[in-house]
ROVO-108623 format. One record per residue: residue number from 1; residue in one letter; x, y, z of N, C-alpha, C, O in turn. Coordinates in steps of 0.05 Angstrom, whole numbers, plus 5000, padded with zeros to 4 digits. Each point is the difference from the previous one (the first is absolute). Example, Ala and Ser with C-alpha at 12.3 -4.5 7.8 and 13.67 -1.06 7.14 Angstrom:
BEGIN
[1; "a"; [5264; 4886; 5156]; [4982; 5024; 5000]; [5018; 5024; 5000]; [5021; 5000; 5013]]
[2; "s"; [4972; 5021; 4973]; [5016; 5024; 5001]; [4985; 5022; 5014]; [5010; 5022; 5004]]
//
This chain:
BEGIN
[1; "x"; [4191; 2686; 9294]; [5002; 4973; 5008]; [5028; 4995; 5010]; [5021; 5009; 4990]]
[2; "x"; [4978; 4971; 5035]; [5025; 5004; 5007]; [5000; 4961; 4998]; [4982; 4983; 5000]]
[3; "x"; [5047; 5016; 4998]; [5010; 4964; 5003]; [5017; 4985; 5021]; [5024; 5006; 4998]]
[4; "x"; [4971; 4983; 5014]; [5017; 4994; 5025]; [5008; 4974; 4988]; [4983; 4987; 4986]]
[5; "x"; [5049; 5001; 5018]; [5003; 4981; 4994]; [5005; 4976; 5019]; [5005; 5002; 5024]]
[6; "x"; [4993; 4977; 4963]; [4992; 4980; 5026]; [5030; 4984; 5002]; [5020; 5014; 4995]]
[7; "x"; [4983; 4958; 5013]; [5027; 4991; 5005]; [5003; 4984; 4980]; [5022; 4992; 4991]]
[8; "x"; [4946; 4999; 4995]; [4996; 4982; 4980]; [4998; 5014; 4970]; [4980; 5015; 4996]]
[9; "x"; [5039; 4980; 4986]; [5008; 5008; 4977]; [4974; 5002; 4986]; [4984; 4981; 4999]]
[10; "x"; [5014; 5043; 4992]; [4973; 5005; 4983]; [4976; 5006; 5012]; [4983; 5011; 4987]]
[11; "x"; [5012; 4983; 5042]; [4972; 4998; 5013]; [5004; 5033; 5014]; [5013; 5007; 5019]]
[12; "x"; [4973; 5003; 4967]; [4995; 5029; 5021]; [4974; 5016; 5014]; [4975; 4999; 4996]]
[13; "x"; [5038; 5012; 5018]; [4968; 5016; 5012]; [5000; 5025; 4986]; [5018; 5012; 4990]]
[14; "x"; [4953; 4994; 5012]; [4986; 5027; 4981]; [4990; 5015; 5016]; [4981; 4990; 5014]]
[15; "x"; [5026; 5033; 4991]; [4982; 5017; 5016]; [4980; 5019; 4978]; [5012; 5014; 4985]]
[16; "x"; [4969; 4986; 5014]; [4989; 5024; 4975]; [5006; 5022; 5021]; [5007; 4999; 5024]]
[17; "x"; [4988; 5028; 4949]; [4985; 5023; 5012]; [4973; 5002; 5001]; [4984; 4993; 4983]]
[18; "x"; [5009; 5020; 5045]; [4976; 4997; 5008]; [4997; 5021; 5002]; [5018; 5015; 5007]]
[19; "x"; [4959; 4995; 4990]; [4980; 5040; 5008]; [4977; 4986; 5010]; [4982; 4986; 4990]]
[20; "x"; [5025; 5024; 5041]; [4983; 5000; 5025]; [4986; 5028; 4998]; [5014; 5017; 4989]]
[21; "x"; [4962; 4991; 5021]; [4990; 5019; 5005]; [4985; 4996; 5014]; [5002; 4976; 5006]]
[22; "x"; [4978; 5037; 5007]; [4977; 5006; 5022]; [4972; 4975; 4983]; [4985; 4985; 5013]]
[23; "x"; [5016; 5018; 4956]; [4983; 4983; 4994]; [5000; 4963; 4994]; [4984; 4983; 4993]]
[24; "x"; [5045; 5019; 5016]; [5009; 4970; 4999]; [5031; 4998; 4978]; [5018; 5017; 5004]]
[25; "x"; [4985; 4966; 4980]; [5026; 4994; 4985]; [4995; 4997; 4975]; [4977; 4999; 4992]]
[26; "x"; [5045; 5000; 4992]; [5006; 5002; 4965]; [5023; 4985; 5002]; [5017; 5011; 5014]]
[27; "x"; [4992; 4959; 4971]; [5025; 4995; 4981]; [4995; 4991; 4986]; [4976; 4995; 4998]]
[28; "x"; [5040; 4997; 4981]; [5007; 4983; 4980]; [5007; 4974; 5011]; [5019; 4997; 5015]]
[29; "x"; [4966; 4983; 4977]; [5004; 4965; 5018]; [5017; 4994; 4977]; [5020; 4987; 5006]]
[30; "x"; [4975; 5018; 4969]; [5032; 4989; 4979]; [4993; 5020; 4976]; [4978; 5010; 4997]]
[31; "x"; [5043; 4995; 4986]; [5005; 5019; 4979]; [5025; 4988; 4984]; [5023; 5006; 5004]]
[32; "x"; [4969; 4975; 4977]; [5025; 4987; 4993]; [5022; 5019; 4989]; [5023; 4997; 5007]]
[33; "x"; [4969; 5021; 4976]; [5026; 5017; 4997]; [5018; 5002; 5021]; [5024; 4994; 4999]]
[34; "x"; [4964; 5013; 5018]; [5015; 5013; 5030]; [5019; 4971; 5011]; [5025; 5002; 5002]]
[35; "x"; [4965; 4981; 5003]; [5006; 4972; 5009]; [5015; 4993; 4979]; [5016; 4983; 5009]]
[36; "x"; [4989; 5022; 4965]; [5035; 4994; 4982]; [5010; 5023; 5002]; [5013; 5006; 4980]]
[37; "x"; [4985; 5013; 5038]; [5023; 5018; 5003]; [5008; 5004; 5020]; [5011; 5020; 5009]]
[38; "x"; [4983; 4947; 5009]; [5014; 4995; 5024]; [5010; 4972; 4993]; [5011; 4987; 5017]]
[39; "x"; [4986; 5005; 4962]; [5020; 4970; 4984]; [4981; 4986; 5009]; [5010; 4977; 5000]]
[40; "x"; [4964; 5019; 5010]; [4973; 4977; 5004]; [4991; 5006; 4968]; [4989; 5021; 4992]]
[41; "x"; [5017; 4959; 4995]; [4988; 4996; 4970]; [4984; 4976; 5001]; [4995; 4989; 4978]]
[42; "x"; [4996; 5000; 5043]; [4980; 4984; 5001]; [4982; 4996; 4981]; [5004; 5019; 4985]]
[43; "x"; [4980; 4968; 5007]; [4974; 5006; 4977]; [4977; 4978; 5018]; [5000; 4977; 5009]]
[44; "x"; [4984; 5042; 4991]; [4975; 4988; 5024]; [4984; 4984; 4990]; [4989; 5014; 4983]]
[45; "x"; [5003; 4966; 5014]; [4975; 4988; 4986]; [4979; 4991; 5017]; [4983; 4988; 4988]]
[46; "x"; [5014; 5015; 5033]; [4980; 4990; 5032]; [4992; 5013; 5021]; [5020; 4993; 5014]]
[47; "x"; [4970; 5018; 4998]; [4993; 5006; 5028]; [4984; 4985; 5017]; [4978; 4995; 4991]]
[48; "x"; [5028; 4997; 5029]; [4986; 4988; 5015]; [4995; 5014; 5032]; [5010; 5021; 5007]]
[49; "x"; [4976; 4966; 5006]; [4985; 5020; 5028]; [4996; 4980; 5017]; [4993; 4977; 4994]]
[50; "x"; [5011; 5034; 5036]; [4988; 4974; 5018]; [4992; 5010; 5020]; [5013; 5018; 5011]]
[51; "x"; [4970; 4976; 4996]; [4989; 5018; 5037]; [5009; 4971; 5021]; [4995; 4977; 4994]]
[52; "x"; [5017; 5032; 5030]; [5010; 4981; 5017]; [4991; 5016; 5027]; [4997; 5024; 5004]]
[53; "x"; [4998; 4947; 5021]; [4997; 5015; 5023]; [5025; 4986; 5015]; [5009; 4979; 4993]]
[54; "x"; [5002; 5041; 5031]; [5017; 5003; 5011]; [5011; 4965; 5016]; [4988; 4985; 5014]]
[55; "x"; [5035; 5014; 4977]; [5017; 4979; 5012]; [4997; 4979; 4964]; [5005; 4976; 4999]]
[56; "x"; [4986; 5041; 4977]; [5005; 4979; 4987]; [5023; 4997; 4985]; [5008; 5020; 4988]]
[57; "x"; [5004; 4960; 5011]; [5024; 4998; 4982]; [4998; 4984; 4976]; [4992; 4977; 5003]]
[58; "x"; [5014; 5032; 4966]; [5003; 4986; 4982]; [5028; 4998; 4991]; [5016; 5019; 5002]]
[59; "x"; [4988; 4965; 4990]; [5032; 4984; 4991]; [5019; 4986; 5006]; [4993; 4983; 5017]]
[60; "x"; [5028; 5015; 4978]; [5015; 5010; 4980]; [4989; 4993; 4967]; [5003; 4977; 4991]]
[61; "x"; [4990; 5035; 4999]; [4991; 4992; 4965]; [5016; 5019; 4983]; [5010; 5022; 5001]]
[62; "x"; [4989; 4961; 4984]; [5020; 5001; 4962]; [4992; 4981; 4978]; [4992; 4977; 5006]]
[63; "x"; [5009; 5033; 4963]; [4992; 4995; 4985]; [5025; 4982; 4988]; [5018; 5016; 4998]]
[64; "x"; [4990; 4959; 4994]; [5020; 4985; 4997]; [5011; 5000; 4977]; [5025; 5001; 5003]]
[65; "x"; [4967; 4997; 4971]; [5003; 5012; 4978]; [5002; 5024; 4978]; [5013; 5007; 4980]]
[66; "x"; [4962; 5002; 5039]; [4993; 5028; 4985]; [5004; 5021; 5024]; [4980; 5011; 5006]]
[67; "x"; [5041; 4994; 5006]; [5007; 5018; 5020]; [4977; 5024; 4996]; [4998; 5011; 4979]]
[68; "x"; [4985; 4996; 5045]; [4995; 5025; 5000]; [5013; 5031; 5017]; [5002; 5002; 5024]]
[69; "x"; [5005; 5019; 4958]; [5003; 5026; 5018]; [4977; 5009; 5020]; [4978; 4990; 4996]]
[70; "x"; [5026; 5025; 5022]; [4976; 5009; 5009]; [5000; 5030; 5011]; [5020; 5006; 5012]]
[71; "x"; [4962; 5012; 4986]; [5000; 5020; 5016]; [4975; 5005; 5017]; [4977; 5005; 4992]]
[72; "x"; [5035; 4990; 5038]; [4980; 4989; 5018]; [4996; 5030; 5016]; [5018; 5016; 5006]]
[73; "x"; [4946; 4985; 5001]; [5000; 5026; 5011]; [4976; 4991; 5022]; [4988; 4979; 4996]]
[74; "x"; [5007; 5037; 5025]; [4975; 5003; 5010]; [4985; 5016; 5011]; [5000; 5014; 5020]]
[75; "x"; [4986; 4980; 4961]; [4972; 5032; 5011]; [4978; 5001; 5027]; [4987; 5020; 5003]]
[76; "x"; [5011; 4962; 5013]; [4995; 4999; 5025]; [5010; 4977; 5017]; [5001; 4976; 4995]]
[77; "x"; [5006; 5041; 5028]; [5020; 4982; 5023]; [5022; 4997; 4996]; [5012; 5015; 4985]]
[78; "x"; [5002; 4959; 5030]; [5029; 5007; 5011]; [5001; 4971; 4990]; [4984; 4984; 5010]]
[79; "x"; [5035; 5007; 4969]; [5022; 4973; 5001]; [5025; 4996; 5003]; [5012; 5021; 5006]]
[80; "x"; [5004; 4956; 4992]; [5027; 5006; 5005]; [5002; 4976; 4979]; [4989; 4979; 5007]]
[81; "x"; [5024; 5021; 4966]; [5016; 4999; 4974]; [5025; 4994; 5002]; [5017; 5014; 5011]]
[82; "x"; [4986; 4962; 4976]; [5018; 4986; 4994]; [5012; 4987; 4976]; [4987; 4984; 4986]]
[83; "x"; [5039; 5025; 5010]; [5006; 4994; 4971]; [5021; 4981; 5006]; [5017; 5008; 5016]]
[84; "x"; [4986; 4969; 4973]; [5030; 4977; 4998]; [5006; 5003; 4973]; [4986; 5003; 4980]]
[85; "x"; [5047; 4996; 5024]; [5008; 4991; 4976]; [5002; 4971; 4982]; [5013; 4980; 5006]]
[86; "x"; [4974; 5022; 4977]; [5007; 4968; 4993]; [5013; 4999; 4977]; [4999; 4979; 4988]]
[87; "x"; [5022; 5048; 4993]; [5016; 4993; 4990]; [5023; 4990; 5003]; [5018; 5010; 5013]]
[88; "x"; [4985; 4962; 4973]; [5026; 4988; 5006]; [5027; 5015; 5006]; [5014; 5002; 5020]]
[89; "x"; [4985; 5014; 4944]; [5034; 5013; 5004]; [5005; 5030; 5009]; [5019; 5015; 4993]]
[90; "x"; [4955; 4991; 5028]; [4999; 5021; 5022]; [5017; 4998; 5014]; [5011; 4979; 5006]]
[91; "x"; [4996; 5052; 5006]; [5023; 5000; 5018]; [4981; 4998; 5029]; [5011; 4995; 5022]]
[92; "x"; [4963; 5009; 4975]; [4988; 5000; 5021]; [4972; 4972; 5002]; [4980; 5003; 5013]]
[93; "x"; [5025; 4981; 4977]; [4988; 4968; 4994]; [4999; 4993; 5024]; [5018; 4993; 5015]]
[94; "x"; [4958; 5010; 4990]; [4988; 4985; 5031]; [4997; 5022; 5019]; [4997; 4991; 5022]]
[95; "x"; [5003; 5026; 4977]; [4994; 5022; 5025]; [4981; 5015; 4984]; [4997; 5006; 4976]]
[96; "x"; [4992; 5000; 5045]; [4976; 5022; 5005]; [5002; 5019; 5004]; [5022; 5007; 5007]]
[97; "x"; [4958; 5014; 4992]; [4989; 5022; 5001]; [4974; 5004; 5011]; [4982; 4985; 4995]]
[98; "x"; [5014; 5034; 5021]; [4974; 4997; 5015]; [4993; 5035; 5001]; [5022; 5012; 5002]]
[99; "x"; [4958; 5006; 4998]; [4988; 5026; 5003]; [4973; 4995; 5006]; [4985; 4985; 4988]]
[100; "x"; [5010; 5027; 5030]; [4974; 5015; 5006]; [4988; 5017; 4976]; [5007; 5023; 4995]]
[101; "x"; [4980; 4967; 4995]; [4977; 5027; 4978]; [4967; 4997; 5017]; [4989; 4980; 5009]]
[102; "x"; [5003; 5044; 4991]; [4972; 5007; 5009]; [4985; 5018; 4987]; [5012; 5011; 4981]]
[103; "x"; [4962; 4998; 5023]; [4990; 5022; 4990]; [5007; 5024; 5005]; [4986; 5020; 4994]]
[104; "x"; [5036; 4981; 5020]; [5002; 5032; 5018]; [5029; 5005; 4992]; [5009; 5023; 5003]]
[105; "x"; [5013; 4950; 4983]; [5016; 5017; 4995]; [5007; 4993; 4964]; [5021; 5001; 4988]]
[106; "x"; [4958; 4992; 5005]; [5001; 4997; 4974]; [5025; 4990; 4984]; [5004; 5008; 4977]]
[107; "x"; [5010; 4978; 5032]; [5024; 4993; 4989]; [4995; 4978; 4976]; [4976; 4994; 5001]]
[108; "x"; [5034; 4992; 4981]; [4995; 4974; 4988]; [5027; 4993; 5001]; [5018; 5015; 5005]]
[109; "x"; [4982; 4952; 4990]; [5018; 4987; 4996]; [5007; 4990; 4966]; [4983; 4990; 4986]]
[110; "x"; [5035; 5014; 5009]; [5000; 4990; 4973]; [5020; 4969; 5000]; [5018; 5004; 5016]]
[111; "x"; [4983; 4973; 4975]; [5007; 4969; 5008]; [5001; 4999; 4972]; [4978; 5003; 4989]]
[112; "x"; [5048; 4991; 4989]; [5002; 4996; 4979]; [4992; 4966; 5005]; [4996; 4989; 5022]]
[113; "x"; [5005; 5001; 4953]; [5000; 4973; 4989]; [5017; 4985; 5013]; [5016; 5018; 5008]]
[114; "x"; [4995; 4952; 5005]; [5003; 4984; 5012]; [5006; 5003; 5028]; [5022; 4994; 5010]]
[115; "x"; [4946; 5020; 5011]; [5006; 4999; 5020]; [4971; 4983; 5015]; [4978; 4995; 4991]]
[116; "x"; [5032; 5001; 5033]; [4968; 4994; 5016]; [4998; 5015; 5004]; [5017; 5018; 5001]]
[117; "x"; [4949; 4979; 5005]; [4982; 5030; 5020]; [4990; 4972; 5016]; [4997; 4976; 4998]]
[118; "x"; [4999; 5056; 5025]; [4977; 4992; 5015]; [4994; 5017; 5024]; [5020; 5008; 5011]]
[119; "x"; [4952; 5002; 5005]; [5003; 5014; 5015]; [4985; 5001; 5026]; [4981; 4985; 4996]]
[120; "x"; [5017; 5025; 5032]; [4979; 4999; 5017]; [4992; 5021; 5005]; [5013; 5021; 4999]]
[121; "x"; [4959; 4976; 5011]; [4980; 5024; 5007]; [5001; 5007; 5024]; [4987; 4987; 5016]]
[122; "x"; [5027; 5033; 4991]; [5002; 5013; 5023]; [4978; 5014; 5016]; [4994; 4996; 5024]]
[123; "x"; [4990; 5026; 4952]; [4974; 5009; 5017]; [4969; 4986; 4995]; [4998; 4988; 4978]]
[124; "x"; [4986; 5012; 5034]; [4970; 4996; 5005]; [5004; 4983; 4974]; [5000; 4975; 5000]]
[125; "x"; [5003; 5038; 4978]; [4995; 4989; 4964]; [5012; 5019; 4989]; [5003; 5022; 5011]]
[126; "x"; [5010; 4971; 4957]; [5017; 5009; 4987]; [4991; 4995; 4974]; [4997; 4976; 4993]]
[127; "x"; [4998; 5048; 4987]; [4993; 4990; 4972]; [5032; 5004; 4991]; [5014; 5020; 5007]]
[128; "x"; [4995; 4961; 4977]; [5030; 4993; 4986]; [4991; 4998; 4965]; [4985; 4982; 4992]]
[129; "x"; [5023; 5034; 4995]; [5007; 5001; 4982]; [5025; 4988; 4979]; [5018; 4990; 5013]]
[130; "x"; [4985; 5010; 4963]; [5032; 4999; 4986]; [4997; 4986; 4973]; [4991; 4978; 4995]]
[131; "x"; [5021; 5043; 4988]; [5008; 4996; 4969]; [5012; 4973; 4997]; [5014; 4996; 5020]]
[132; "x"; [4988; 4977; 4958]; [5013; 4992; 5004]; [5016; 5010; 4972]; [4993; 5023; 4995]]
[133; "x"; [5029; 4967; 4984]; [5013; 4990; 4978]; [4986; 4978; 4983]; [4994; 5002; 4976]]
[134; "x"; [5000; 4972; 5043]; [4983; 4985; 4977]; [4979; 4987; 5015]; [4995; 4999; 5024]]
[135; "x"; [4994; 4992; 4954]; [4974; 4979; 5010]; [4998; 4979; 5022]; [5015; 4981; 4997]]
[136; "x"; [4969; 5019; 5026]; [5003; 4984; 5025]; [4992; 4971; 4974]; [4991; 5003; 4978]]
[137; "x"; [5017; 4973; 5035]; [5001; 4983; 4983]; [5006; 4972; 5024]; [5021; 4990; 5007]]
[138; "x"; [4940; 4999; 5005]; [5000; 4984; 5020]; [5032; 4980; 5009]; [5013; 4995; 5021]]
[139; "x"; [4988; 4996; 4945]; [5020; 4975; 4995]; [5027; 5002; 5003]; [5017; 4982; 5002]]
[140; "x"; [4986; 5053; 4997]; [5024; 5001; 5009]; [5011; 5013; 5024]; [5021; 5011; 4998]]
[141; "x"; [4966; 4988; 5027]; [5001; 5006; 5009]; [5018; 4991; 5029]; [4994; 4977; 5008]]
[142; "x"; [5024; 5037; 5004]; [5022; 4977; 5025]; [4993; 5018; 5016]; [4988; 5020; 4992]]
[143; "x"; [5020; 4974; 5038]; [5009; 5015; 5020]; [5011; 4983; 5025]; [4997; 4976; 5005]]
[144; "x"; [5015; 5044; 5008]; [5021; 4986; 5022]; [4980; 4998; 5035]; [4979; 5013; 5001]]
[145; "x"; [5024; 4979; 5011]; [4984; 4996; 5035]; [5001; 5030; 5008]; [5023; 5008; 4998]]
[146; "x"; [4964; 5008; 5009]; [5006; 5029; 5018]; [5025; 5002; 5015]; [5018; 5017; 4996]]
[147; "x"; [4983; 4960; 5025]; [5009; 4989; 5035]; [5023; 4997; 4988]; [5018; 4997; 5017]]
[148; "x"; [4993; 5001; 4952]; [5024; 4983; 4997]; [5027; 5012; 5019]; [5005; 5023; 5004]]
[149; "x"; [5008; 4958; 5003]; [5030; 5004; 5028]; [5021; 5012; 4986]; [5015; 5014; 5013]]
[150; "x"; [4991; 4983; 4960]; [5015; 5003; 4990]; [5002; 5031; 4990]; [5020; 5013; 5004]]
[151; "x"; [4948; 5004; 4977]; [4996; 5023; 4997]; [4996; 5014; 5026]; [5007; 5024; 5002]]
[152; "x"; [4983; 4964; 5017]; [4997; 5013; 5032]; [4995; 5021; 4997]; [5015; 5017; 5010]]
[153; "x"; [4956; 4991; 4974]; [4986; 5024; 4985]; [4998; 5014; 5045]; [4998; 4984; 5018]]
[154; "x"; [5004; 5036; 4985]; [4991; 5008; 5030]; [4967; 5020; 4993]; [4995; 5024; 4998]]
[155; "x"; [4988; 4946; 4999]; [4973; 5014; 4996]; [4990; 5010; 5021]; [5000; 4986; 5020]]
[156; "x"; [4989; 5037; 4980]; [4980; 5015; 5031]; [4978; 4990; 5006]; [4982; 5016; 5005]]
[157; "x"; [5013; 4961; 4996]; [4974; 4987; 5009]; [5007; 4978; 5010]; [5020; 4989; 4993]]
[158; "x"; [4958; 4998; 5033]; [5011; 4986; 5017]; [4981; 4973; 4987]; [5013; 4982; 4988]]
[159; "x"; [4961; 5016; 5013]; [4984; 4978; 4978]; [4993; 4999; 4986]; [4976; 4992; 5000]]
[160; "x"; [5040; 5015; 4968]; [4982; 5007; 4976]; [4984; 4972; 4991]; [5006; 4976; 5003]]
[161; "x"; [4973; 5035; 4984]; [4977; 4998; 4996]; [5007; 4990; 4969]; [5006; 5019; 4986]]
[162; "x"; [4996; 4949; 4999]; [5011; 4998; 4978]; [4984; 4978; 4988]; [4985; 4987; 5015]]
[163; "x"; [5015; 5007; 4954]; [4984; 4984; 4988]; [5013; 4970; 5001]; [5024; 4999; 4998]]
[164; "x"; [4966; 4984; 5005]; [5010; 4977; 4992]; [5018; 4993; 4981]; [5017; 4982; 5004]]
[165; "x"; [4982; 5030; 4980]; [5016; 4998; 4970]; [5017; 5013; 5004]; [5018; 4990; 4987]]
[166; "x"; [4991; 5030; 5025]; [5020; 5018; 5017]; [5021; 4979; 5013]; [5024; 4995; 4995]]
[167; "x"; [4958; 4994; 5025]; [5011; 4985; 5027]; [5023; 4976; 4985]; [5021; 4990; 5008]]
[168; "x"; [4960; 5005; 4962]; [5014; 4972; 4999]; [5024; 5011; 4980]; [5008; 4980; 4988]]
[169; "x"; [5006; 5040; 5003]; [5022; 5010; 4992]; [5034; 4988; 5002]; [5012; 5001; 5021]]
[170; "x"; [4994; 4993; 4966]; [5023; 4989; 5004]; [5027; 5016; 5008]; [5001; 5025; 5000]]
[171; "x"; [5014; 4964; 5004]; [5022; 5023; 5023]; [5020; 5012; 4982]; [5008; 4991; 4978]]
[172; "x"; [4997; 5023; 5031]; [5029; 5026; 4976]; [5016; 4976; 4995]; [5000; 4994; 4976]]
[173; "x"; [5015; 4990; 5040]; [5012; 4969; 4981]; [4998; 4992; 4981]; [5019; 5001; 4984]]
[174; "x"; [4954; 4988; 5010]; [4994; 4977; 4982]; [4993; 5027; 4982]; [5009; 4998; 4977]]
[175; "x"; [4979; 5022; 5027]; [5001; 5023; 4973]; [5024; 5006; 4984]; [5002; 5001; 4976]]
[176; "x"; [5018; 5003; 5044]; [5029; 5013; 4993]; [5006; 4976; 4981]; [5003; 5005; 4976]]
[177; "x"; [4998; 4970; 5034]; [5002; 4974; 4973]; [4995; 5004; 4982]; [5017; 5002; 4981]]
[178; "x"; [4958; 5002; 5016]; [4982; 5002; 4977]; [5014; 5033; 4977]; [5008; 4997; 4977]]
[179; "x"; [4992; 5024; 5035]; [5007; 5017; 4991]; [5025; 4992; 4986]; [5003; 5001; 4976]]
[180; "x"; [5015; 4989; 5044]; [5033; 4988; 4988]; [5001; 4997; 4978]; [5012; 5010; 4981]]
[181; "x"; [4964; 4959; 5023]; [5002; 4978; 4975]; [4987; 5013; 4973]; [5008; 4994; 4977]]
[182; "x"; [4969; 5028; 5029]; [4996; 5010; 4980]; [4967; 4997; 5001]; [4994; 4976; 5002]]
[183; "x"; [4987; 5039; 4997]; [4957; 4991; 5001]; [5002; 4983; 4980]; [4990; 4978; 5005]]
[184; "x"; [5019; 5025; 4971]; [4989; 4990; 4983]; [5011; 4971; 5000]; [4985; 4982; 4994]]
[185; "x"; [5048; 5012; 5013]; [5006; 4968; 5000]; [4997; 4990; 5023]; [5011; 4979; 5006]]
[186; "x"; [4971; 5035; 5013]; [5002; 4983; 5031]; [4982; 4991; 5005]; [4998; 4987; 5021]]
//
């Protein structure tokens, strides 16, 4: 397993080892031993799955209280993944991270605890996977506008395709407030 590191403190990319042969492929999708002897001591309690068709975008989403980690993978098609920082006393607080993961180059993303996700579907459809740390939890749930001017995420799609509840997201501003002041007294 190899680790590429990103610009954002803690968030890294995973390449597994893979054995290709004439009859198709073999990895390990996670092996927690292996994953704390690359300092990911995560402790998983969730998986979740999503099948998407092409041009869709979900996010920016984060859990407000109960920060979740994540290790995001995908086993068919092409997305493009996005991680923000939303720790305050980060050296990297407010910038992004963005990778391509697909089925063909098997990479995952690993997104410790206080960041957004969110990502778009590049090919035909994309099944998206990812571990979280804790319990999705409706009530606690924030996220920032995709479009926001300020993260000036440079997404590869020209009309994504987004939910309402998406659309009506509030802007990296009025989040960064909130984070300032604190989830729980704001």
């Amino acid at each position: 397993m190899k680790i590429i590191e990103t610009r954002l403190k803690d968030a890294v990319i995973i390449e597994p080892q893979v054995f290709k042969d004439e009859r198709g492929y073999f990895f390990e999708v996670y092996k927690k031993n292996r994953y704390q002897s690359l300092d990911i001591n995560a402790e998983f309690v969730q998986d979740n799955r999503s099948k998407s068709t092409k041009n869709v975008l979900r996010g920016l989403h984060f859990q407000k209280n109960k920060p979740q980690g994540k290790l995001i993978s995908v086993s068919e098609g092409v997305v493009f993944d996005v991680a923000v920082d939303l720790r305050p006393d980060s050296a990297t607080f407010g910038q992004y991270h963005s990778v391509i993961l697909s089925d063909e180059n098997f990479q995952q993303f690993y997104i410790p605890p206080g960041f957004a996700h969110g990502f778009c579907v590049l090919s035909d459809t994309a099944t998206f996977q990812y571990k979280c740390t804790d319990y999705y939890d409706p009530s606690d749930e924030g996220g920032i506008i995709w479009n926001d001017p300020v993260l000036n995420i440079d997404w590869p799609i020209i009309e994504p395709i987004i939910s309402a509840k998406d659309c009506a997201l509030p802007d990296f501003f009025s989040t960064k407030e909130q984070i300032i002041k604190g989830w729980n007294n704001g």
